[in-house]
N, CA, C and O atoms as a GROMACS GRO file, in nm:
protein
  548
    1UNK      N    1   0.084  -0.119   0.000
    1UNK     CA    2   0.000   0.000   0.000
    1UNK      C    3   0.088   0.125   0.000
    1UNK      O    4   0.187   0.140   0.072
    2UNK      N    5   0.039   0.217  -0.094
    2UNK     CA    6   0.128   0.341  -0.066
    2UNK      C    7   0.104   0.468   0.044
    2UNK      O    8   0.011   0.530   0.095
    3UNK      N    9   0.177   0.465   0.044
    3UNK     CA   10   0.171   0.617   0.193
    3UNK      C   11   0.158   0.736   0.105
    3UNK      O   12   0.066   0.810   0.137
    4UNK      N   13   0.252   0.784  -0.034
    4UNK     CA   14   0.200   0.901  -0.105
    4UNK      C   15   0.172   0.874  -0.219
    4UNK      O   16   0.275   0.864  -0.285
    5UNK      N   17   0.068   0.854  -0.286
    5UNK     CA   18   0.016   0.829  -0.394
    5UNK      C   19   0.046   0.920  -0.528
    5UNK      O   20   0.059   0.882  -0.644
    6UNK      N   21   0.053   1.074  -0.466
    6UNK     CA   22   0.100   1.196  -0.544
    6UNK      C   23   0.242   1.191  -0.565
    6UNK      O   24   0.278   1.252  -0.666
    7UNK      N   25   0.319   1.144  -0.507
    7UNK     CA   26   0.483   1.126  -0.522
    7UNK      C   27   0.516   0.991  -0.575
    7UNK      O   28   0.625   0.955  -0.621
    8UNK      N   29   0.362   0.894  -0.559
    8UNK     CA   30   0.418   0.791  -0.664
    8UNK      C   31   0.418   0.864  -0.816
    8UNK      O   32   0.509   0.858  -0.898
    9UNK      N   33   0.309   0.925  -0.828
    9UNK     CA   34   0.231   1.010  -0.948
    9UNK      C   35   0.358   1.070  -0.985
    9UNK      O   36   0.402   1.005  -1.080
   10UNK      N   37   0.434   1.162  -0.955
   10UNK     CA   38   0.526   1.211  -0.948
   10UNK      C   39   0.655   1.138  -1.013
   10UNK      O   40   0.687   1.164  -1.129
   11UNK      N   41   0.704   1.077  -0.960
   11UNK     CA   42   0.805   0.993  -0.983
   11UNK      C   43   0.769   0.890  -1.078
   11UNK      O   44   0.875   0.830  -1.097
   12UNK      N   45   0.677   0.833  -1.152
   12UNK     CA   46   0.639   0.768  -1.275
   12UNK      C   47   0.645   0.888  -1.373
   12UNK      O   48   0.667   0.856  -1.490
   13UNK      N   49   0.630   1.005  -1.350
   13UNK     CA   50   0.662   1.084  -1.439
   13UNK      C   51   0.788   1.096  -1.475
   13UNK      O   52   0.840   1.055  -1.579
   14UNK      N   53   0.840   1.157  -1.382
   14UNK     CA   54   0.984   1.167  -1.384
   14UNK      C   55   1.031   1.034  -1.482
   14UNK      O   56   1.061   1.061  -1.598
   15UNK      N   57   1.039   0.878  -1.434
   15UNK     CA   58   1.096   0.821  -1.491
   15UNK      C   59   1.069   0.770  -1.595
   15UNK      O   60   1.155   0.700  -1.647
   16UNK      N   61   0.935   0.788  -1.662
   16UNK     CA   62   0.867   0.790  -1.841
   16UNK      C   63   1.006   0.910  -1.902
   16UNK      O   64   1.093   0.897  -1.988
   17UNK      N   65   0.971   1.023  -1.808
   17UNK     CA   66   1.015   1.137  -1.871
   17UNK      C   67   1.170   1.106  -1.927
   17UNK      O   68   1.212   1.128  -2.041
   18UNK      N   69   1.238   1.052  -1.823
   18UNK     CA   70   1.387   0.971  -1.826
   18UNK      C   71   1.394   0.928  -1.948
   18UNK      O   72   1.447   0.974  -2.049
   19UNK      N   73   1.330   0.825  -1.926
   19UNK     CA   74   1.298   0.689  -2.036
   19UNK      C   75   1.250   0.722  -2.181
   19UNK      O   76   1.220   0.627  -2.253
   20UNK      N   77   1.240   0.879  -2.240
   20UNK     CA   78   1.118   0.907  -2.307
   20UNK      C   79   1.038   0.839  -2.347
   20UNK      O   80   1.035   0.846  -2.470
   21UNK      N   81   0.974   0.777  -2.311
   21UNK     CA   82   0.869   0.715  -2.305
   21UNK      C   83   0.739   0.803  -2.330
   21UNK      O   84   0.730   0.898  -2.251
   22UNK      N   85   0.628   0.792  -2.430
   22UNK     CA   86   0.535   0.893  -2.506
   22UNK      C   87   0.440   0.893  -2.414
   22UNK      O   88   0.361   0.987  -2.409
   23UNK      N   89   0.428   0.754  -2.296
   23UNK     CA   90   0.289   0.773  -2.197
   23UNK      C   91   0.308   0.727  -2.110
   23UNK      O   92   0.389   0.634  -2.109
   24UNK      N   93   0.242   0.769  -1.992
   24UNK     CA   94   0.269   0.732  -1.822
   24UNK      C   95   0.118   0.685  -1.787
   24UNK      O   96   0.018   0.749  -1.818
   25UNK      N   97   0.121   0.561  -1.716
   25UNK     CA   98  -0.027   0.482  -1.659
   25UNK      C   99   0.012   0.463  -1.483
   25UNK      O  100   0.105   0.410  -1.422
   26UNK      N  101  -0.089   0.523  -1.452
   26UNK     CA  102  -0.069   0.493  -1.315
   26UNK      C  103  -0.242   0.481  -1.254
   26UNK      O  104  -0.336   0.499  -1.331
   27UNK      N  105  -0.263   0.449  -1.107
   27UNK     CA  106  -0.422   0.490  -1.067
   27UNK      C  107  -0.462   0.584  -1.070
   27UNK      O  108  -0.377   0.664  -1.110
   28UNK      N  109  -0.548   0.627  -1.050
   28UNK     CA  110  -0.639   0.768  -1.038
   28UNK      C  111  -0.701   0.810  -0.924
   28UNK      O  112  -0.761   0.736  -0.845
   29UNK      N  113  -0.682   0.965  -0.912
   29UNK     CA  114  -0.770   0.977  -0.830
   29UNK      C  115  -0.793   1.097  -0.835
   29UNK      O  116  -0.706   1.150  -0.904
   30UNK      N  117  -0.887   1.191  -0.786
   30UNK     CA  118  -0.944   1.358  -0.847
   30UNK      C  119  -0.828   1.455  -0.822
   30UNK      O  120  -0.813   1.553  -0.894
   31UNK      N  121  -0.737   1.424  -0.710
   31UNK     CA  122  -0.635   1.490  -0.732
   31UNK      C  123  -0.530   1.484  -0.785
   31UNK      O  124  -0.462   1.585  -0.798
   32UNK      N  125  -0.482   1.345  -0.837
   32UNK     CA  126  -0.394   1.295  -0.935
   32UNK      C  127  -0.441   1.392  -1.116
   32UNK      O  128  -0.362   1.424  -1.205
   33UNK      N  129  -0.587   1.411  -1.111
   33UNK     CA  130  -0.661   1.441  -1.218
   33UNK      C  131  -0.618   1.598  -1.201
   33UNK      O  132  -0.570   1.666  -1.291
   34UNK      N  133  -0.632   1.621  -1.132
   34UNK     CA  134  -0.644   1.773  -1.095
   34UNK      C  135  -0.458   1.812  -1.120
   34UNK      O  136  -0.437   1.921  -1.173
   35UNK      N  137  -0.405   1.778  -1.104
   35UNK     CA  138  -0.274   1.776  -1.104
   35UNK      C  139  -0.212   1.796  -1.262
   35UNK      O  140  -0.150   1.889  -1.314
   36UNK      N  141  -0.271   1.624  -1.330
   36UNK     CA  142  -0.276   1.642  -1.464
   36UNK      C  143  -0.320   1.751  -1.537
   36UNK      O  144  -0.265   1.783  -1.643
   37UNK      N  145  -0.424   1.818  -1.485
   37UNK     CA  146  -0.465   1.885  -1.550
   37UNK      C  147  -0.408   2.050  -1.578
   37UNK      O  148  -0.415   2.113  -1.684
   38UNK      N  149  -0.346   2.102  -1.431
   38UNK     CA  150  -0.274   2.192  -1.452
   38UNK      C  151  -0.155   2.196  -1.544
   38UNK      O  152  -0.125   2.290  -1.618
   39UNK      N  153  -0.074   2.054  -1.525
   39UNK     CA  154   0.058   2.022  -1.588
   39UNK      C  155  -0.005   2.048  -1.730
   39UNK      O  156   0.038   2.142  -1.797
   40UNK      N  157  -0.110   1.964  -1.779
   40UNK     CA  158  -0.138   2.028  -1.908
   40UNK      C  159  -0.143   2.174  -1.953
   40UNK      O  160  -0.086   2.223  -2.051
   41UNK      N  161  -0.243   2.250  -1.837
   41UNK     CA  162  -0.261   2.387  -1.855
   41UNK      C  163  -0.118   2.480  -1.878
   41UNK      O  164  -0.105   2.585  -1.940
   42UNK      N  165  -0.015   2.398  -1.803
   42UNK     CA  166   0.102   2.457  -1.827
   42UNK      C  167   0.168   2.449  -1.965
   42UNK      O  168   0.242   2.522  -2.030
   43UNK      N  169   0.109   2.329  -1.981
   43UNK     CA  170   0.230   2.283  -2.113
   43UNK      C  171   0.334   2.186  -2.089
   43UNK      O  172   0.432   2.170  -2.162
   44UNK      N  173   0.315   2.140  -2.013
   44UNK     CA  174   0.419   2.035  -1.944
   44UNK      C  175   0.390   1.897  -2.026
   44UNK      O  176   0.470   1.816  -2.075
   45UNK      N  177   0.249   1.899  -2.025
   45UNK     CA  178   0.212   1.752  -2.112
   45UNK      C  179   0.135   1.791  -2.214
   45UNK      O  180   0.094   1.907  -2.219
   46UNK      N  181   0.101   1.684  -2.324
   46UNK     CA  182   0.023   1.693  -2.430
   46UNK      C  183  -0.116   1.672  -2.373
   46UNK      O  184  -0.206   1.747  -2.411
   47UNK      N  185  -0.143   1.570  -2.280
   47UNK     CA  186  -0.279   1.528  -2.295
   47UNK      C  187  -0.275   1.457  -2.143
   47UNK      O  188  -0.169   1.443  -2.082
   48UNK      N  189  -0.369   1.426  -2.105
   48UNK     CA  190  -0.422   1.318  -2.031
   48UNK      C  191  -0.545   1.250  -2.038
   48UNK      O  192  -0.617   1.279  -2.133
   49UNK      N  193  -0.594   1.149  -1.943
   49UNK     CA  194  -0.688   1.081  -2.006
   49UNK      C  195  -0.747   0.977  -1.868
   49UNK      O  196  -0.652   0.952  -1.794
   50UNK      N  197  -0.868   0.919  -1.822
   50UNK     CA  198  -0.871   0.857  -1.788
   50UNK      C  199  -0.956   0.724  -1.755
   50UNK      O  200  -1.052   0.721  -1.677
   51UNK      N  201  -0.892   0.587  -1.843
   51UNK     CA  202  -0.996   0.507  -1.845
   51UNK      C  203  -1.024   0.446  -1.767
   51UNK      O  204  -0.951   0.421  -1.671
   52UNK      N  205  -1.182   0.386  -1.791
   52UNK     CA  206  -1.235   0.331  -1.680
   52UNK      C  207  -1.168   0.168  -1.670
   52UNK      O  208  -1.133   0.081  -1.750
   53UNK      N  209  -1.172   0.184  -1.546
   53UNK     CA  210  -1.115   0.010  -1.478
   53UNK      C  211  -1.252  -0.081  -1.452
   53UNK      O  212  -1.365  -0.040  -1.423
   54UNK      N  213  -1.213  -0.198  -1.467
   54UNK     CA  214  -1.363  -0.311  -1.425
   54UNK      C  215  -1.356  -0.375  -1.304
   54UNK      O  216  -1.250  -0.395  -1.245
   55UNK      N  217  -1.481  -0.414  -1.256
   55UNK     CA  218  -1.473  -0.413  -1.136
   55UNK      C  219  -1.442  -0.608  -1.091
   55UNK      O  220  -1.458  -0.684  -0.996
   56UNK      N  221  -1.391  -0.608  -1.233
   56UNK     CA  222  -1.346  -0.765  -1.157
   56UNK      C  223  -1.162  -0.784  -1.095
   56UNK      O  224  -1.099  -0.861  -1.022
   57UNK      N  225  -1.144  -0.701  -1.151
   57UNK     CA  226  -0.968  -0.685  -1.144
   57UNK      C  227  -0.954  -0.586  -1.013
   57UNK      O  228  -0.949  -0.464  -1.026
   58UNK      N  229  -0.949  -0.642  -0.905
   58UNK     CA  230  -0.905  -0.520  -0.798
   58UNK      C  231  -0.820  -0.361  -0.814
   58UNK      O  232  -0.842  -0.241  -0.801
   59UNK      N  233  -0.694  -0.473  -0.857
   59UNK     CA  234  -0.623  -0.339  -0.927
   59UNK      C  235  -0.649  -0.195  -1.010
   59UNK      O  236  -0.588  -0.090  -0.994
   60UNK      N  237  -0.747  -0.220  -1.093
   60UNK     CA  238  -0.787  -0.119  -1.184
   60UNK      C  239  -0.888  -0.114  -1.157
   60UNK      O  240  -0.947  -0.098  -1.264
   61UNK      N  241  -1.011  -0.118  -1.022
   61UNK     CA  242  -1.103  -0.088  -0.998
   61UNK      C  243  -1.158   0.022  -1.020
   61UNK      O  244  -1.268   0.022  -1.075
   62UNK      N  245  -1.112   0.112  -0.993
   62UNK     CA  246  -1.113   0.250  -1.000
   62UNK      C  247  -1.069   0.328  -1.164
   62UNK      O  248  -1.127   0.431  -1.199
   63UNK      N  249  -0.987   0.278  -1.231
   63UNK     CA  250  -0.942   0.334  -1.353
   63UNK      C  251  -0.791   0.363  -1.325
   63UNK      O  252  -0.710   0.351  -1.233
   64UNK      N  253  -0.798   0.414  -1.472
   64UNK     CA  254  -0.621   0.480  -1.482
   64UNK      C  255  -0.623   0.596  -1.527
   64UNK      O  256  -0.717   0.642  -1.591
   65UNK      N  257  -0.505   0.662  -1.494
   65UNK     CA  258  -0.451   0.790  -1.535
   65UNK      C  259  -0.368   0.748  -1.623
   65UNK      O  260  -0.275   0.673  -1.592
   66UNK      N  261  -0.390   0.797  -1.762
   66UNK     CA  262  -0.247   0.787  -1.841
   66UNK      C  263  -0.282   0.931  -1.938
   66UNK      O  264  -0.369   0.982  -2.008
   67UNK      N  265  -0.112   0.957  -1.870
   67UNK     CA  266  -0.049   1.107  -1.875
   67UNK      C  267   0.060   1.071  -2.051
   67UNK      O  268   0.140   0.980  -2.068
   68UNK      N  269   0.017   1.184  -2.154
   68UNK     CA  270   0.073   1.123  -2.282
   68UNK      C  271   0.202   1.288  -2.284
   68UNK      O  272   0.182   1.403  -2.322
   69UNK      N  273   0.322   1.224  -2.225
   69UNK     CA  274   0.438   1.325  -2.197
   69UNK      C  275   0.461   1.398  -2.348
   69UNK      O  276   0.425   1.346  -2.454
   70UNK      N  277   0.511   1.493  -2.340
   70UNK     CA  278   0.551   1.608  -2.392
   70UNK      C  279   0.698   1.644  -2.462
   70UNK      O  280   0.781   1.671  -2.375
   71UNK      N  281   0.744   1.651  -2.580
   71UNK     CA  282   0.877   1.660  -2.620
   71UNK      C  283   0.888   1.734  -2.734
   71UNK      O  284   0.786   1.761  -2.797
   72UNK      N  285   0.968   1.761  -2.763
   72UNK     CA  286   1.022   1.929  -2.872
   72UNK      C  287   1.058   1.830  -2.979
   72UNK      O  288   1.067   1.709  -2.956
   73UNK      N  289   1.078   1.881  -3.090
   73UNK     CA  290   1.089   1.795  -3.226
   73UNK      C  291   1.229   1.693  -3.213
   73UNK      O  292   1.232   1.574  -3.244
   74UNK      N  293   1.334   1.767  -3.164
   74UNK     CA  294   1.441   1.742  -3.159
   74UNK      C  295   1.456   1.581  -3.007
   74UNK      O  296   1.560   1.533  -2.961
   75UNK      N  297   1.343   1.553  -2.982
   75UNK     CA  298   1.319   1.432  -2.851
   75UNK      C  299   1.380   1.505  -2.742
   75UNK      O  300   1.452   1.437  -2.668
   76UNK      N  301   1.363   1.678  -2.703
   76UNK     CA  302   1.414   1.744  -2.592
   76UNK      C  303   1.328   1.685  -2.506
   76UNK      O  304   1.247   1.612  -2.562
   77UNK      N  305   1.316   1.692  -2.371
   77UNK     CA  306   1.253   1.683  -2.240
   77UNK      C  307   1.190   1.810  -2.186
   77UNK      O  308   1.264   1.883  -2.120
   78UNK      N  309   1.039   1.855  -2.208
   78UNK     CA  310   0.994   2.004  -2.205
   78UNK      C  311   1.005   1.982  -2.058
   78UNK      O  312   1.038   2.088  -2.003
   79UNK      N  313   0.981   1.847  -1.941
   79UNK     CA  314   1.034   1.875  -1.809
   79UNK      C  315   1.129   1.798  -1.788
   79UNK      O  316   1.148   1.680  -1.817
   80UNK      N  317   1.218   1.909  -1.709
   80UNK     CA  318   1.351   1.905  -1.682
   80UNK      C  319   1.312   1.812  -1.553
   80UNK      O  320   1.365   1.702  -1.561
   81UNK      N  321   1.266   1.822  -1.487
   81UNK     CA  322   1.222   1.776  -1.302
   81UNK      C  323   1.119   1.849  -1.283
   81UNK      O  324   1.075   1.956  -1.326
   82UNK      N  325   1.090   1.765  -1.207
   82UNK     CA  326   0.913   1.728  -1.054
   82UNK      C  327   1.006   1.702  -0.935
   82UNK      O  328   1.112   1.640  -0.922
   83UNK      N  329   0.929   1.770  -0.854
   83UNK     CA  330   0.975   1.790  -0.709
   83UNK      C  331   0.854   1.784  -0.612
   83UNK      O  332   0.778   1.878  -0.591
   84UNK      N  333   0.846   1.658  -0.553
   84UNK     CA  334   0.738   1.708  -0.439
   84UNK      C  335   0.799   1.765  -0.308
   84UNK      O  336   0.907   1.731  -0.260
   85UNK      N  337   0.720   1.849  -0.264
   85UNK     CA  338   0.736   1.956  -0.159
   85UNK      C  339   0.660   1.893  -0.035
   85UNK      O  340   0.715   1.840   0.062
   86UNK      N  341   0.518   1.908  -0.056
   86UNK     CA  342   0.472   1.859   0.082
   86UNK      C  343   0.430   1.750   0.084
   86UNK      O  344   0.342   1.709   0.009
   87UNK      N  345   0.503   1.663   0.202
   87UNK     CA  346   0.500   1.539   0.192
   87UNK      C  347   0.417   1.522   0.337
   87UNK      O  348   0.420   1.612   0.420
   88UNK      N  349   0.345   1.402   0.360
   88UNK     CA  350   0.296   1.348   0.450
   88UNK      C  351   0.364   1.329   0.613
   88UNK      O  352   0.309   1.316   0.722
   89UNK      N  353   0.489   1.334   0.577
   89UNK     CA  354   0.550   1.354   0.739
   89UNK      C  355   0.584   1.505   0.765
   89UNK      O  356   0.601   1.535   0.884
   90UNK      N  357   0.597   1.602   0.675
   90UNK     CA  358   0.631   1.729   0.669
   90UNK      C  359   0.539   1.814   0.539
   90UNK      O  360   0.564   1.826   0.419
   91UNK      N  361   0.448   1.856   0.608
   91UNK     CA  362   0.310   1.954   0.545
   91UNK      C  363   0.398   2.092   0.469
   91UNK      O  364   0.445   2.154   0.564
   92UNK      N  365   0.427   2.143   0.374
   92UNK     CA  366   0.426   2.201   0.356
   92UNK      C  367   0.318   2.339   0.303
   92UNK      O  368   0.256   2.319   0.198
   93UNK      N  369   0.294   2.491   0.384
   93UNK     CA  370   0.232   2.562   0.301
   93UNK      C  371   0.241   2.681   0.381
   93UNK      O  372   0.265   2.712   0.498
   94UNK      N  373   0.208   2.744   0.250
   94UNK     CA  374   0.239   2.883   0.175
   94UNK      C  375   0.088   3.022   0.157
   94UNK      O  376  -0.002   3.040   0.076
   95UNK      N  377   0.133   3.090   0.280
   95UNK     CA  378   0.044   3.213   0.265
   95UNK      C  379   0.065   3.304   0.134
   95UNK      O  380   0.161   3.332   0.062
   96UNK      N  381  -0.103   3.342   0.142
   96UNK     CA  382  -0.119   3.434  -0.027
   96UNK      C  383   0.038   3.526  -0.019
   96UNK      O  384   0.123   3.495  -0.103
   97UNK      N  385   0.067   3.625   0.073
   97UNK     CA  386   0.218   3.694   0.048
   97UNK      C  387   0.289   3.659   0.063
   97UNK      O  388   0.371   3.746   0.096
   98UNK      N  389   0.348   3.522   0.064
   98UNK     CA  390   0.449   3.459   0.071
   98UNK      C  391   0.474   3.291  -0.012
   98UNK      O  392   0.524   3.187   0.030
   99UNK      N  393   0.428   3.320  -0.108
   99UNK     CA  394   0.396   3.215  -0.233
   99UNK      C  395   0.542   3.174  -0.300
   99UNK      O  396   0.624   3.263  -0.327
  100UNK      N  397   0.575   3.012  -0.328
  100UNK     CA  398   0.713   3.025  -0.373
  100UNK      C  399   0.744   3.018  -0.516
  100UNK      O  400   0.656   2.967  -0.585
  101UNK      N  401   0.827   3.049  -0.564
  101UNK     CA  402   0.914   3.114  -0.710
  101UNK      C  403   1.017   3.002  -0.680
  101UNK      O  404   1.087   2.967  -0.585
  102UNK      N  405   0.984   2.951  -0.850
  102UNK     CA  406   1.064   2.774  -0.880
  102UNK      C  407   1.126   2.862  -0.975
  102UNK      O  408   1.052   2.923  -1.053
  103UNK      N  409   1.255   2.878  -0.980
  103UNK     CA  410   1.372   2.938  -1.040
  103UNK      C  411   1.336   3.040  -1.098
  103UNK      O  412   1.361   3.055  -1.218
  104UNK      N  413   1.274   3.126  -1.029
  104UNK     CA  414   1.291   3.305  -1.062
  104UNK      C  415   1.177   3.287  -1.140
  104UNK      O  416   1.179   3.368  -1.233
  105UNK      N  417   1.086   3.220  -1.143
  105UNK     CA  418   0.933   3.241  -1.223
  105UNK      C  419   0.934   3.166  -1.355
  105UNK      O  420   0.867   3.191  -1.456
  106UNK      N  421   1.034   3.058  -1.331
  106UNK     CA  422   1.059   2.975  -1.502
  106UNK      C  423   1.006   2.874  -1.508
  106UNK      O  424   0.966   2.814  -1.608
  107UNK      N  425   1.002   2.836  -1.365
  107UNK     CA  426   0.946   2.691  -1.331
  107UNK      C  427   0.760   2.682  -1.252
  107UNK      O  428   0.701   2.778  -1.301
  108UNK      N  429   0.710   2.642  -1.203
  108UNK     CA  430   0.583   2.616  -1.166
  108UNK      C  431   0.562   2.562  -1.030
  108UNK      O  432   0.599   2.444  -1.031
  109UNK      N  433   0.518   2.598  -0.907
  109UNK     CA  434   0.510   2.564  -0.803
  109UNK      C  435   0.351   2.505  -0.835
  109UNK      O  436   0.283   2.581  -0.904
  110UNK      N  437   0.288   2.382  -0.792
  110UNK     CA  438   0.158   2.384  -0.796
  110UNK      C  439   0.061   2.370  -0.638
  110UNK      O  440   0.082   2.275  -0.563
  111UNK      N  441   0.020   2.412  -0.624
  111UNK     CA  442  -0.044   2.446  -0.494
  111UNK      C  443  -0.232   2.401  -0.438
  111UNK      O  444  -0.310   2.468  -0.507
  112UNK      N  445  -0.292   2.329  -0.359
  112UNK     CA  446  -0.391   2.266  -0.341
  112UNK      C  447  -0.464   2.362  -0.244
  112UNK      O  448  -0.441   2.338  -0.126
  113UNK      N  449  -0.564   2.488  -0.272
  113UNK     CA  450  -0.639   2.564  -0.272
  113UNK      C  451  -0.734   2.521  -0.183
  113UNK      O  452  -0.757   2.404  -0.151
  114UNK      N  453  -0.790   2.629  -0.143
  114UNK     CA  454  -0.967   2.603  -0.104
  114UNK      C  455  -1.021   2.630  -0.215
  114UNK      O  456  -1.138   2.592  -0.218
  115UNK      N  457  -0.982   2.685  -0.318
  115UNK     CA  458  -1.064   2.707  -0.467
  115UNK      C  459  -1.014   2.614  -0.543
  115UNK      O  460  -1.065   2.634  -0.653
  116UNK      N  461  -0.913   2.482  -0.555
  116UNK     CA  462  -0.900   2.396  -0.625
  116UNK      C  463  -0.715   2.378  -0.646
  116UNK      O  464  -0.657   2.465  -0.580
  117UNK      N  465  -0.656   2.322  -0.692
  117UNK     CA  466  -0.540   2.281  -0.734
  117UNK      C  467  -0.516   2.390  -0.825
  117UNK      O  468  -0.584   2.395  -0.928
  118UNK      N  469  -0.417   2.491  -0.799
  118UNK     CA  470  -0.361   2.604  -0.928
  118UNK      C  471  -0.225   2.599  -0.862
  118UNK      O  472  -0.177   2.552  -0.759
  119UNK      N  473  -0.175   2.685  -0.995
  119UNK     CA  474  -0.034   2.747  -1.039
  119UNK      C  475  -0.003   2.830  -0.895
  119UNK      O  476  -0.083   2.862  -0.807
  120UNK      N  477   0.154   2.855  -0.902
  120UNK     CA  478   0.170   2.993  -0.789
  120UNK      C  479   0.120   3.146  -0.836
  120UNK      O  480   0.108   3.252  -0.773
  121UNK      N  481   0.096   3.107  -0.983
  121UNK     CA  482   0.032   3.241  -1.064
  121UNK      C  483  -0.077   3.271  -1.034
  121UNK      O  484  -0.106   3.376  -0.977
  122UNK      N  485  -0.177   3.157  -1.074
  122UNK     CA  486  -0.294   3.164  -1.027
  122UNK      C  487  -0.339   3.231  -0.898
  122UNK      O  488  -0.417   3.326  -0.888
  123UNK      N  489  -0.264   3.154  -0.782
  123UNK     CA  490  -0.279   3.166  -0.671
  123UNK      C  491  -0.286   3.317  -0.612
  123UNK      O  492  -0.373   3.375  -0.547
  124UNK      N  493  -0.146   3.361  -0.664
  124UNK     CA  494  -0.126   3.529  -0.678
  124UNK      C  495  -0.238   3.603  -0.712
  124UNK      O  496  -0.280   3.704  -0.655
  125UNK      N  497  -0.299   3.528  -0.839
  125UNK     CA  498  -0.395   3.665  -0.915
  125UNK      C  499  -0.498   3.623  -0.823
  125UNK      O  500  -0.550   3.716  -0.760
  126UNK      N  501  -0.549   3.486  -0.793
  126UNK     CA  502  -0.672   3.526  -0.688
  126UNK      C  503  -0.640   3.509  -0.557
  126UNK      O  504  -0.693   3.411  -0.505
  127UNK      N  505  -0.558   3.582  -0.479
  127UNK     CA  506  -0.516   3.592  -0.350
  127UNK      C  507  -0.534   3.525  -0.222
  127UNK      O  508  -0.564   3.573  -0.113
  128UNK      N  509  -0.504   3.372  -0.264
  128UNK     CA  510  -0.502   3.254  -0.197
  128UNK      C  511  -0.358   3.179  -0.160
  128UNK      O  512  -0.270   3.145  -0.240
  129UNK      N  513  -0.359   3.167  -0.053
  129UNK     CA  514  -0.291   3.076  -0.040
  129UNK      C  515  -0.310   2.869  -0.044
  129UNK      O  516  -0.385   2.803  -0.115
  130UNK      N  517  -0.232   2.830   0.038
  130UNK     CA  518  -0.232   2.676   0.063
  130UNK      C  519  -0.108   2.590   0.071
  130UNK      O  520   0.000   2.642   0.098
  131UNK      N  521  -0.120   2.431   0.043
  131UNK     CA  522  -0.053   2.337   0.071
  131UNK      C  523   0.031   2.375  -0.098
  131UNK      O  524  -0.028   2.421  -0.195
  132UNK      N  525   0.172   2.342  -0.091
  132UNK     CA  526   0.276   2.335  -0.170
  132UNK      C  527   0.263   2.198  -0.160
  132UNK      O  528   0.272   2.129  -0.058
  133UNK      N  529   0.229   2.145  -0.333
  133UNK     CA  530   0.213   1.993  -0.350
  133UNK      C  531   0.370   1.959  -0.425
  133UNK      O  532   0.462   1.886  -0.386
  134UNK      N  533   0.360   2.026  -0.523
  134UNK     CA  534   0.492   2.021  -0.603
  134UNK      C  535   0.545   2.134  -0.682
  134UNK      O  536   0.475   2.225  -0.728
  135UNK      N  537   0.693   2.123  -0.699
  135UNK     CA  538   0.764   2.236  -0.801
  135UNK      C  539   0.779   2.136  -0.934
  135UNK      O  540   0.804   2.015  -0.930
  136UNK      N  541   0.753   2.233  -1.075
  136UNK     CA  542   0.774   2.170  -1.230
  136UNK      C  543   0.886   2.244  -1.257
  136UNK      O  544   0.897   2.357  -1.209
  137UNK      N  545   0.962   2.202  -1.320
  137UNK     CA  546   1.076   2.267  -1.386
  137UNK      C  547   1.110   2.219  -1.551
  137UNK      O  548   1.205   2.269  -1.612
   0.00000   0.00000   0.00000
């Protein structure tokens, strides 16, 4: 059983991303979704997607997330690194005036809201703070 499900999420990225590998499958769950979905909004990925699982297979009860990674003509890596921040033995978070900057505003802090999962941009323009889930680079 896993203890962080988001840092497994995390780290299957990372190592598709390694691997270039065109797609990442892992479980699902609304914040795994929610996650995907910013990374898209960023540009980090092409797409995501998530199919339904049957309910005879324990494993895929629930469905999958598969994240279809992102690369420049030349097979560049559009992410460099994923970083999770707040982890389950150590909470990290971040008041609206004191929001963090992933290499001088190049990179993407993503942050888990009372208004939903956004950017450190986002967060700024609607003057919220919260939990620091992860930095994109």
């Amino acid at each position: 059983m896993l203890t962080d499900p988001v840092a497994d999420m995390l780290t299957r990225i990372r190592n598709a991303n390694k691997a270039l590998q065109d797609h990442v499958a892992m479980p699902t769950s609304r914040l795994k979704e929610q996650i995907a979905r910013v990374l898209k909004d960023e540009g980090y990925i092409n797409d995501f997607r998530v199919e339904a699982g049957s309910s005879q297979e324990p494993p895929l009860a629930y469905g999958m997330l598969v994240i279809d990674l992102k690369y420049s003509r030349s097979r560049e890596r559009v992410i460099t690194d994923l970083k999770r921040v707040s982890k389950p033995g150590r909470r990290v978070y971040a008041r609206k005036d004191r929001l963090p900057r992933v290499l001088g505003g190049m990179g993407t802090a993503i942050l888990s809201t009372s208004t939903g999962v956004l950017t450190d941009r986002q967060a700024a323009q609607r003057g919220v703070g919260g939990e620091v889930i992860a930095f994109v680079w």
